[in-house]
Steps between C-alpha positions, in 0.01 A plus 500: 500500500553513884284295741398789623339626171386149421295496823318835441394362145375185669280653727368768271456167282288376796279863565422513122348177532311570762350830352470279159285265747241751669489695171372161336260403820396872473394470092327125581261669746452827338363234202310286784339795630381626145371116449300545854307811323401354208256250718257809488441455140460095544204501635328373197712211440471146604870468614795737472536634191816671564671180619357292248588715197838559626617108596353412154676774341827438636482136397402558183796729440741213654351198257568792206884519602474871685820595724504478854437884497220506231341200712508782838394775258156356393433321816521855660315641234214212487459585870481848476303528191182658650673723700341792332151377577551622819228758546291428274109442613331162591245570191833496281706180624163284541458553109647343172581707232233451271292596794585843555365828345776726285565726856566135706722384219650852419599453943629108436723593185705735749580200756848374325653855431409556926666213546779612287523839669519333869724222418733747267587698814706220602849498327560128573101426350529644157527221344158368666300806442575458123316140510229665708468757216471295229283198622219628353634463137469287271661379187247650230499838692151513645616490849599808697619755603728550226397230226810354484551197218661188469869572612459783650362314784766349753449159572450528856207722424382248253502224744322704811214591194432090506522397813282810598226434230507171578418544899272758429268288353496238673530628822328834544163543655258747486403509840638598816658252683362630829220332370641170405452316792159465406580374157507130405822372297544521191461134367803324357307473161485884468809564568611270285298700201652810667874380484479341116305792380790757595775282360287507198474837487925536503531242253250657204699870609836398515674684231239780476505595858757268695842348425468195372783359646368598831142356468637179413718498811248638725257190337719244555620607868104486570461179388769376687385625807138371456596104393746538809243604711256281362638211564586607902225459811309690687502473856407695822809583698485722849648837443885443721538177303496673164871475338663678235428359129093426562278726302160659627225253330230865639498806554473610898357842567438701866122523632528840288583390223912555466699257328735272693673275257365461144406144312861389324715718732782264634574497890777682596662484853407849583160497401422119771531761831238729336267204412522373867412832599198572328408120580555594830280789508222287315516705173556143289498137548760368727537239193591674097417263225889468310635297196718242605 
């Protein structure tokens, strides 16, 4: 091969990386800005439940041996869950299931084939929108929308079903949270009742609803987390000394009622400038209450 020729298939070596690049930056915020429209059906949860459901998922799926690309797939997938929520009424998303008349439910059911049908548009999501689909199933085929049974159910769908069931018990409310400000916290001992009730709950279904396997992961990355953060300290630190690895000990909402940062979210560098901002602007303390 002449240098020449060997030059011309290093440098379209070099473009093809670079399209590779912006094609991949152009998929990760194509995903980000789905994630940003799912906060309108959030408002009736005490933290994010899109976040939450899709860091547990994805570490769940790691302790159970998934591939790196499994791992991505129901990370995505736990974050995008919802997505087909999107439009649906205040009346709807404020409710539980067992709360809703047969129209409400009939409107609820329809949420994870949306999702399917917006996420299935992508060709590099398809994988994704299948675990969207199915997350309402479970093992003995009373879930929806297709009833599917035991195997039929891909494990990343199997996962999102726990971690989901799991948050949504202990963490929706049933009131607005432009309202919340006005609303004392929850004491410890409540949410204590709260948390142990809806690992109960996975425990005496797992194997007629949920994976066994999973519940028992899910269970024991819980309890790991709680004796680790039991054994930590609260303390009051101003909002530009916050560093990355300190979890939220509260929740911090706007004057109106918009979540900040949720109770249990980790700091992240990119969230500290946004915290000094809104301290700034007197919207929360100048001090968050962390672990330590």
């Amino acid at each position: 091969m002449s240098e020449e020729l060997l030059q011309q298939v290093q440098q379209l070596r070099q473009q093809l990386e670079v399209v590779e690049h912006r094609l991949a930056e152009s998929f990760l915020q194509m995903v980000e800005l789905l994630g940003v429209l799912l906060t309108a059906v959030e408002w009736f949860y005490e933290g994010s439940h899109a976040r939450f459901v899709s860091r547990k998922a994805a570490e769940i799926a790691q302790r159970m041996g998934c591939s790196e690309t499994e791992i991505v797939e129901i990370q995505l997938a736990g974050l995008l869950h919802d997505i087909g929520k999107v439009g649906c009424p205040e009346t709807l998303l404020q409710k539980f299931p067992a709360e809703m008349n047969a129209e409400e439910r009939r409107l609820y059911e329809r949420h994870p084939e949306i999702g399917w049908y917006i996420l299935s548009r992508h060709s590099g999501l398809q994988g994704v929108a299948e675990l969207v689909l199915q997350h309402h199933e479970r093992l003995d085929g009373s879930g929806f929308p297709n009833h599917l049974r035991g195997r039929q159910i891909r494990l990343g769908a199997a996962i999102i079903a726990v971690v989901d069931t799991f948050h949504n018990a202990l963490y929706k409310r049933r009131r607005d949270r432009r309202f919340l400000h006005d609303v004392a916290p929850e004491p410890a001992t409540v949410y204590q009742q709260r948390y142990l009730a809806a690992l109960r709950h996975l425990e005496e279904k797992a194997g007629t609803l949920y994976d066994p396997l999973v519940v028992r992961t899910f269970v024991e990355l819980m309890e790991e987390e709680r004796q680790q953060l039991g054994m930590r300290l609260q303390r009051s630190v101003p909002v530009n000394q916050l560093r990355p690895g300190m979890v939220l000990a509260e929740s911090y909402y706007t004057s109106y009622g918009l979540l900040i940062i949720a109770q249990g979210e980790p700091v992240t560098p990119g969230i500290v400038p946004t915290l000094v901002r809104f301290a700034e602007l007197g919207e929360i303390p100048r001090k968050l209450r962390v672990w330590v």
